[in-house]
C-alpha atoms as one frame of an Amber mdcrd trajectory, in Angstrom:
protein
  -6.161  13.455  -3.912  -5.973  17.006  -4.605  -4.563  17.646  -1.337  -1.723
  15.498  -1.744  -0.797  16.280  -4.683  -0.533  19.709  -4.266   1.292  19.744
  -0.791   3.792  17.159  -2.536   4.337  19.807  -5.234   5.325  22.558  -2.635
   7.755  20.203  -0.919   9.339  19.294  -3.898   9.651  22.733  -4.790  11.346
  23.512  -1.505  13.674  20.660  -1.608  15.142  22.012  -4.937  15.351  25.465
  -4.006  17.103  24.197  -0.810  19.268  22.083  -2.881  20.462  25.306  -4.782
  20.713  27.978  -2.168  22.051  26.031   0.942  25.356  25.204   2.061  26.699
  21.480   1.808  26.906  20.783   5.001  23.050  21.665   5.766  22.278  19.685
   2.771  23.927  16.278   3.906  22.015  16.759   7.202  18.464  17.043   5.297
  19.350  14.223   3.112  20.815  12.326   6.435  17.311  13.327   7.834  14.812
  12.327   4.928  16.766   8.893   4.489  16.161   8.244   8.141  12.427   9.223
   7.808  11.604   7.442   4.840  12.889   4.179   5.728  11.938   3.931   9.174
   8.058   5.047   7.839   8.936   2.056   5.047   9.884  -0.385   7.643   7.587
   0.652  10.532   4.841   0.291   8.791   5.508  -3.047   6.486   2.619  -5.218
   8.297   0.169  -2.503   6.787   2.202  -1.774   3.490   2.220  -5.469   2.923
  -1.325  -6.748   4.248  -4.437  -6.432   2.698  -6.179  -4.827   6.001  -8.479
  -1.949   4.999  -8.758   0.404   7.934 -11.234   3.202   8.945 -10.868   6.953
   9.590 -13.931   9.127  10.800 -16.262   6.074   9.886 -14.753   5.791   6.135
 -12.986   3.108   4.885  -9.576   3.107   3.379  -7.218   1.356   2.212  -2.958
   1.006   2.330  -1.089   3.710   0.235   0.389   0.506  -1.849  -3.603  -0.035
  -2.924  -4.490   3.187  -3.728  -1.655   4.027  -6.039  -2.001   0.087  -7.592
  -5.375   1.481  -8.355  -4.185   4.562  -9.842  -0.960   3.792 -11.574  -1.537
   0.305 -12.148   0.969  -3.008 -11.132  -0.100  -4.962  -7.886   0.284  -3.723
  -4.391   3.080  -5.877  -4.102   5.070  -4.289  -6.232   4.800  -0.774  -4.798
   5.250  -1.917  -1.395   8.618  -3.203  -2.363   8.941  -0.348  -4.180   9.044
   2.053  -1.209  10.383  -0.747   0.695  13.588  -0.705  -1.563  13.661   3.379
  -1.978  13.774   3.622   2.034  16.532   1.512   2.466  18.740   3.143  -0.551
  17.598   6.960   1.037  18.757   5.338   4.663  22.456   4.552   3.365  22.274
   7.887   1.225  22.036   9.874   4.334  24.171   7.795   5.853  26.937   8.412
   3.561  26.283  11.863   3.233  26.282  12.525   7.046  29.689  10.457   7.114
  30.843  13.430   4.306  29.254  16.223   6.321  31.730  15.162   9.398  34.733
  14.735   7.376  34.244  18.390   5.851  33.503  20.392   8.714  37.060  18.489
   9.902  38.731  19.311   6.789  37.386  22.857   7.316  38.046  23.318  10.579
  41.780  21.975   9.752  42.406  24.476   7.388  40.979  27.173   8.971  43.405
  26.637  11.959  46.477  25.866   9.802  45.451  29.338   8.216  45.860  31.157
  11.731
């Protein structure tokens, strides 16, 4: 909807302007963060992302995210279920990684700033 696609648009826009004006360090902890919250949303909710349940909000029907895009982008359900499925997991070990990095330079920084005294 509408909605969506507009609020997706401003988040975008905020991740790139973050990505440009903000220190590594901050960065691997918002990519460490996002990787956490987009797989555990991936694998928290597989029964729905997977099934073929339709559910109901104030009285209307709808369906799984997976559906609605099928509908609108084409390919089966399936396929973007897996889809997200597969992007979660690869954003969980990205911010994995990059938290791993974010340690290991605030050492290396904190190293040379007391080798420098």
């Amino acid at each position: 909807n509408e909605f969506g696609i507009f609020v997706l648009s401003i988040e975008g826009v905020v991740l790139v302007l973050c990505g440009w004006l903000l220190p590594a360090v901050i960065l691997d902890h918002i990519f460490s963060f996002l990787g956490v919250a987009c797989s555990m949303n991936a694998i928290e909710d597989i029964n729905n992302l997977y099934g073929s349940q339709q559910g109901y909000v104030n009285g209307e029907v709808f369906q799984t995210d997976a559906h609605q895009v099928s509908e609108y982008w084409g390919n089966d359900y399936i396929f973007w279920a897996t889809a997200w499925l597969i992007f979660g997991l690869i954003m969980t070990f990205i911010g994995i990684a990059f938290a791993r990095d974010a340690r290991s330079i605030s050492a290396n920084n904190a190293a040379l700033k007391s080798k420098q005294q």
